[in-house]
C-alpha positions in Angstrom: 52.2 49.9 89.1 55.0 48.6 86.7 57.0 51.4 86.9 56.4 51.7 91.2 58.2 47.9 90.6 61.0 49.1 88.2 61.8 51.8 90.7 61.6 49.4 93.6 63.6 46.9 91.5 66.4 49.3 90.6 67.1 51.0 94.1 67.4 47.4 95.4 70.0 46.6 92.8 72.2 49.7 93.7 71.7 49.0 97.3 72.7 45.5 96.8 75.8 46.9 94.6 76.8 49.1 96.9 76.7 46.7 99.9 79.0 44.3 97.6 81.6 46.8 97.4 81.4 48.2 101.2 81.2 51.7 99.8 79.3 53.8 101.0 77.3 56.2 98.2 80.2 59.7 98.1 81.9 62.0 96.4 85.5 61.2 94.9 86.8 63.3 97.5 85.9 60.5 100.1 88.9 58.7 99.3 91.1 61.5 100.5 89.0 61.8 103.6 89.0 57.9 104.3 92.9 57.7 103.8 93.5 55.9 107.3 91.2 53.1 106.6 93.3 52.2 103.7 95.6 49.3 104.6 99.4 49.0 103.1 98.5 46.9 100.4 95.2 48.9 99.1 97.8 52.0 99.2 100.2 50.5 97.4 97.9 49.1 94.3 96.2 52.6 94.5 99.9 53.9 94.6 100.2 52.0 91.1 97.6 52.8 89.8 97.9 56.5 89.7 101.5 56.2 88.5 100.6 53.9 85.8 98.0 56.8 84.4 100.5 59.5 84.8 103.3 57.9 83.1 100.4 56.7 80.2 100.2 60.7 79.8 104.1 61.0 79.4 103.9 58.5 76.7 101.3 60.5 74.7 103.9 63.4 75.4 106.4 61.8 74.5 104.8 60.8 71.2 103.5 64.3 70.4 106.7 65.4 70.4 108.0 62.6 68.1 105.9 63.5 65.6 106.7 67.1 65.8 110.4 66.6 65.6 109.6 64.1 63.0 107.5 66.9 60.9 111.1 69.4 61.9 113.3 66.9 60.8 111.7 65.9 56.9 111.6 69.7 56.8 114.8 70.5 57.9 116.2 67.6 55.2 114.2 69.2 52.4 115.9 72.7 52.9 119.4 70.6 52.7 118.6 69.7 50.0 117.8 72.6 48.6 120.5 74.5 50.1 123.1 71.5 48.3 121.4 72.2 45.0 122.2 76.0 45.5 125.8 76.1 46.7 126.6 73.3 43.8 126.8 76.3 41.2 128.2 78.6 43.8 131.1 75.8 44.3 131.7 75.6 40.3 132.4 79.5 40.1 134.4 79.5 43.4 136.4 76.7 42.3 137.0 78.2 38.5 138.4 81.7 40.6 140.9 79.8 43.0 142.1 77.9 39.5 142.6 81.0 38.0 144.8 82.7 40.7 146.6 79.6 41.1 147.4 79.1 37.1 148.2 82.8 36.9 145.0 83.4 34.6 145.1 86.8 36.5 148.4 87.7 35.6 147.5 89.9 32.2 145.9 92.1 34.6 149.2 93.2 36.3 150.9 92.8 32.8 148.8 95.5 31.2 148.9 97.5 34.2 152.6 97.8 34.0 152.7 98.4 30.1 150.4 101.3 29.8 151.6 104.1 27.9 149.6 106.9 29.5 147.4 107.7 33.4 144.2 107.7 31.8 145.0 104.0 30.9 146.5 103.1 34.2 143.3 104.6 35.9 140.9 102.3 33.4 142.6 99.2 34.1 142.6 100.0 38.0 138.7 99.9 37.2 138.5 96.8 35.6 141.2 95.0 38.4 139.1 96.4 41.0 135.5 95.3 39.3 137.0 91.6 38.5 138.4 91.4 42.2 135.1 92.6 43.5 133.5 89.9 41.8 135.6 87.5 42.4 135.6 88.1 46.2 132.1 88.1 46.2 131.9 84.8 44.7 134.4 83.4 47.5 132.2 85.1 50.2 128.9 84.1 48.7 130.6 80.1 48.5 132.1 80.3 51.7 129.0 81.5 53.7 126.9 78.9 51.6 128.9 76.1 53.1 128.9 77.8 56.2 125.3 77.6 56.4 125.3 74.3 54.4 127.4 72.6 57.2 125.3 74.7 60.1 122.4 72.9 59.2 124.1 69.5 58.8 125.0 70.1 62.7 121.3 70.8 63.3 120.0 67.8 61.4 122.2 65.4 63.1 121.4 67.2 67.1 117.3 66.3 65.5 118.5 63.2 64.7 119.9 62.7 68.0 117.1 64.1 70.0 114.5 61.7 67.8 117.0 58.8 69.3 116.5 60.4 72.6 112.6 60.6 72.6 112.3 56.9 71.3 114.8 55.8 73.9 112.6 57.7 76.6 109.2 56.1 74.9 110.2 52.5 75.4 112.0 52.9 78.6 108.3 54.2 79.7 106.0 51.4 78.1 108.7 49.0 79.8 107.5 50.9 83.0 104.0 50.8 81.8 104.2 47.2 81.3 105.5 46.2 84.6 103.1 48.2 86.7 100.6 47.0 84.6 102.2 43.4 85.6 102.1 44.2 89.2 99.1 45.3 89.5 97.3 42.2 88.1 99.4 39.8 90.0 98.2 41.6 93.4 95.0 41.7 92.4 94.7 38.5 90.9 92.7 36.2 93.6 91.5 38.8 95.8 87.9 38.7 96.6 87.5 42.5 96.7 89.0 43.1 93.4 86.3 44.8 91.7 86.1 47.2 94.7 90.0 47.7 94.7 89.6 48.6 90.9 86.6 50.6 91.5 88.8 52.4 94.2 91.9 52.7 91.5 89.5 54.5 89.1 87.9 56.9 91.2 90.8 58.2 92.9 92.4 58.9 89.4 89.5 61.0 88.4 89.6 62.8 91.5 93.3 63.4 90.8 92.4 64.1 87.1 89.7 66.5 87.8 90.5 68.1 91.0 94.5 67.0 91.8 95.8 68.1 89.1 94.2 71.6 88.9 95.2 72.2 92.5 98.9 71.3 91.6 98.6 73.8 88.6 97.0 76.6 90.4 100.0 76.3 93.3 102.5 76.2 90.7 101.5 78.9 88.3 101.2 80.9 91.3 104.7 80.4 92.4 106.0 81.2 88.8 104.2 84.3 89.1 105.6 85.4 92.5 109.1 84.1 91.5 109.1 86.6 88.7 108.1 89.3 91.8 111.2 88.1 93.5 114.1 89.9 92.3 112.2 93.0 93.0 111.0 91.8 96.0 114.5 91.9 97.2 115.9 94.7 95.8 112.9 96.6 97.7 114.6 95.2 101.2 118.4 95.6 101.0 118.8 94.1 104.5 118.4 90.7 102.9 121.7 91.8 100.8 125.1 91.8 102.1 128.2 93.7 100.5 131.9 92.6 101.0 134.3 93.6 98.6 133.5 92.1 95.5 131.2 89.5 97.3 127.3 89.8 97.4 125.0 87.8 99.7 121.1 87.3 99.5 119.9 85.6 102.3 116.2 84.7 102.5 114.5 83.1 105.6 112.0 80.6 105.2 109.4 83.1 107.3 110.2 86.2 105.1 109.9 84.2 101.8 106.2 82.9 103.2 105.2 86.4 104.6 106.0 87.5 100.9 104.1 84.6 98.7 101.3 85.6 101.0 101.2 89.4 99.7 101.7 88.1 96.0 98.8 85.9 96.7 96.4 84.6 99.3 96.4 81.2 98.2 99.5 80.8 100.4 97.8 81.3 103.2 97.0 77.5 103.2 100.7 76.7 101.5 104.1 77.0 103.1 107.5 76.7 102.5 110.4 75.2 104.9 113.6 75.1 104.9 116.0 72.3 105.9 119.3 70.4 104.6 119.4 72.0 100.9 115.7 71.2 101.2 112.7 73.1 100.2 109.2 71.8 101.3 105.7 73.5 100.7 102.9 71.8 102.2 99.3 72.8 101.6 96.0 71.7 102.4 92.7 73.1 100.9 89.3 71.3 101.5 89.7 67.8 101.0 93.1 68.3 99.1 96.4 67.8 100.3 99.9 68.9 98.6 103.3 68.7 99.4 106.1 69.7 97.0 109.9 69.2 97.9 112.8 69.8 96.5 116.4 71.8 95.7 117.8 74.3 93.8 120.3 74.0 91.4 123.0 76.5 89.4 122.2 77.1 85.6 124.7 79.1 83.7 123.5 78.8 80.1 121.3 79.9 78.2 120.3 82.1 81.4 122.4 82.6 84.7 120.2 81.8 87.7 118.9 79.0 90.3 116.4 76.7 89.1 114.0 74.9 91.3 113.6 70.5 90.6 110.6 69.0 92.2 112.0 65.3 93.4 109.0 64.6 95.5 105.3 65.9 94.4 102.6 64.4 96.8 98.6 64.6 96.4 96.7 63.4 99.5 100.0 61.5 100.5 100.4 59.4 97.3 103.8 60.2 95.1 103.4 61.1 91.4 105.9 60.1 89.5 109.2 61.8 88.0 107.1 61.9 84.7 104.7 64.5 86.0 107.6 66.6 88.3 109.7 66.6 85.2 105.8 67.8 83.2 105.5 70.7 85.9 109.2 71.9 86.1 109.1 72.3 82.1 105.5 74.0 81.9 106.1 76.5 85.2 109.6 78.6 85.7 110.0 78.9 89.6 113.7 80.2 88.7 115.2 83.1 90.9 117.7 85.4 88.3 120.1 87.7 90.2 120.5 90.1 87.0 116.9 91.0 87.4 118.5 92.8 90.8 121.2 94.0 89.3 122.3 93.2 85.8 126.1 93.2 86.4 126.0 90.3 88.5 125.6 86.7 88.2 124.6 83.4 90.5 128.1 81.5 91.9 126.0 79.0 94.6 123.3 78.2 95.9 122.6 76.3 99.5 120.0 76.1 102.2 120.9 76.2 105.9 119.6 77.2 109.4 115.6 77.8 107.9 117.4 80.2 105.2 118.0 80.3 101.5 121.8 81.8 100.7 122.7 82.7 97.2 126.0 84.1 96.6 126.8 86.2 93.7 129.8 87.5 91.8 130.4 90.0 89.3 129.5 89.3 85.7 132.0 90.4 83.6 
């Protein structure tokens, strides 16, 4: 009988919980599904909310990779030390051979050379000039790459030094951000009698995002890397997509050919596809309850490898925007990079630009 009444007791609490909130009892995905219900304001706390998690994840980043250049750069000081220690002596006997040359200390040599009463003796003292300038040149040589090295990693430690100012630069400028959403966010939801369903609605669409968003955006992604390394091959397979004039070498790519080719690399694009327009890429997707769209543009990269690379400026899940911290997180984790000298190795990327539903790469000679 007690327990019938503790049953009784604790379905009538979540009944009355739930009725507090207006939420029906559903899966995260509902929020997705229930997207035209939400009014401007709820979209735009929800908005901030998910950006203030993601950019929270660049800051841990952000930090792991301060320590690790921190852990490179007390390393990297050690061995200058060590490396001054070493070319001190070298330094001593380098300097005590340029004295000698320049005080004529090596003059004898010639001297005796030039008195020697028979070959035999000529010939031996040949020897010995030879053996002393060996050594001596090896000494200069040895020095001279020494302080080579010596001032080689002196460049490095300072380029450390300046990406540690770099990543603590990039840390604050993102707990500034942190803090102000963080501001925001209280102040709109500071008087509002649905509060605690607002938050309730902030934290389960970031687990849905965190559990389900993210692995969607990951599974597109590393399946474009993996079709973009197809490419070049791809196009050398269909040489009407390649026109020769001269020294000039065309690849044009429509939007419906580059689809009808993701699609054989991998049937996940049936439900994502790519547009062309203004120097604009889109791919839009939607699979069950998820929804993704990805713009963006190419740009030239000469060094350290010739190509076009793809930037992500607009990444959307279920129509809310993540923020540059997580495009900037995908771009460096995936390649979607298109390199001309995997087609032919003797030529090279000279522009890139998207017109008319197609993408146009024009190449040159590599010389």
């Amino acid at each position: 009988m007690i327990a019938a009444n503790v049953h009784s007791r604790f379905i009538l609490m979540i009944a009355a919980v739930l009725l507090l909130f207006q939420l029906p009892f559903q899966q995260p995905s509902a929020i997705a599904e229930s997207q035209p219900d939400i009014d401007d304001s709820t979209r735009d706390l929800l908005q901030k909310s998910l950006s203030l998690v993601e950019i929270d994840k660049e800051i841990v980043r952000i930090q792991d990779q301060k320590r690790e250049l921190a852990a490179a750069l007390s390393e990297a000081e050690q061995g200058l030390l060590r490396q001054e220690e070493l070319i001190e002596d070298k330094r001593e006997q380098a300097g005590r051979v340029l004295r000698a040359y320049y005080m004529g200390e090596r003059d004898f040599l010639l001297t005796a050379l030039v008195s020697a009463e028979s070959l035999s003796k000529v010939l031996q003292i040949i020897d010995y000039i030879e053996m002393i300038y060996a050594s001596d040149k090896h000494t200069l040589h040895t020095y001279a790459q020494q302080y080579k090295d010596l001032q080689e990693s002196i460049g490095k430690l300072e380029a450390r030094n300046n990406e540690l100012t770099v990543l603590e630069e990039r840390l604050q400028l993102q707990r500034q951000r942190v803090i102000e959403l963080e501001r925001q966010l209280d102040q709109q939801l500071q008087g509002r009698t649905d509060a605690d369903r607002l938050r309730l609605l902030m934290k389960e669409l970031t687990s849905y995002w965190e559990t389900e968003g993210m692995k969607e955006v990951k599974t597109y992604f590393n399946a474009l890397s993996s079709a973009m390394q197809q490419l070049p091959a791809w196009v050398q397979d269909n040489p009407d997509m390649i026109d020769i004039s001269g020294f000039k070498y065309t690849i044009t790519v429509a939007e419906s050919e580059l689809n009808s080719f993701l699609v054989e690399q991998n049937e996940l694009f049936k439900h994502f596809a790519f547009s062309f327009s203004d120097n604009k890429i889109t791919a839009k997707g939607k699979r069950d309850s998820i929804e993704i769209s990805v713009s963006g543009y190419y740009t030239l990269q000469e060094e350290p490898k010739n190509g076009i690379l793809f930037h992500v400026d607009e990444l959307l899940f279920n129509s809310f925007a993540l923020p540059d911290t997580t495009r900037k997180a995908l771009e460096e984790e995936y390649d979607l990079g298109f390199y001309p000298s995997m087609i032919l190795s003797f030529v090279k990327a000279k522009s890139v630009e998207i017109k008319e539903g197609k993408l146009i790469i024009q190449l040159s000679f590599s010389l």
